[in-house]
N, C-alpha and C positions, 0 to 999 in steps of 0.2 A: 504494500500500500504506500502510498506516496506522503511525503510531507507533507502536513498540512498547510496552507496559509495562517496568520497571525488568525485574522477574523475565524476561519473556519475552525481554528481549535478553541477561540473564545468560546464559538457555538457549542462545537462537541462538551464543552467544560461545562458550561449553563446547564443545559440539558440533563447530565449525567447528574447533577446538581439538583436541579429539579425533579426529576424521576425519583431521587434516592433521598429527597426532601432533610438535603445537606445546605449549612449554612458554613461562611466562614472562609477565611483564607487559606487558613492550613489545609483545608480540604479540596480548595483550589487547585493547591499544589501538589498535592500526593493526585490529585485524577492527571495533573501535566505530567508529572514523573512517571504515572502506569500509563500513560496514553505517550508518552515517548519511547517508553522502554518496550513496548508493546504495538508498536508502531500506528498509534491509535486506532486499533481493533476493537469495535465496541463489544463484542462478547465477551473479548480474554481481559479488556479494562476493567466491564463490568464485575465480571467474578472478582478480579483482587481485590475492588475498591472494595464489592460485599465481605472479604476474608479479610478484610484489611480493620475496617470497622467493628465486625465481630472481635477480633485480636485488640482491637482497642478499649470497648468494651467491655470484656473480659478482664483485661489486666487493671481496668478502674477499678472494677468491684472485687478485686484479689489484693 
């Protein structure tokens, strides 16, 4: 999959944001970080970001 544009990963960021009804900048960042490392693929994004938050989650309430 190709690089996104600035705009177009804004989009994909909002989005994934909104579906997962995430607020926040850090959260911004971690969806830029799995959407770069994963060449922003929204299936393999999606599952890390839901593994990602689970794991965060978790280690709150431990």
């Amino acid at each position: 999959m190709p690089e996104l544009e600035k705009e177009e990963q804004k989009a994909f960021i909002e989005e994934l944001m909104a579906e997962n009804e995430l607020k926040g900048a850090s959260k911004k960042r971690l969806i830029k970080f799995l959407g770069e490392q994963y060449e922003w693929d929204r299936q393999r994004v999606q599952f890390k970001l839901k593994r990602a938050i689970l794991a965060e989650k978790y280690a709150q309430g431990h």
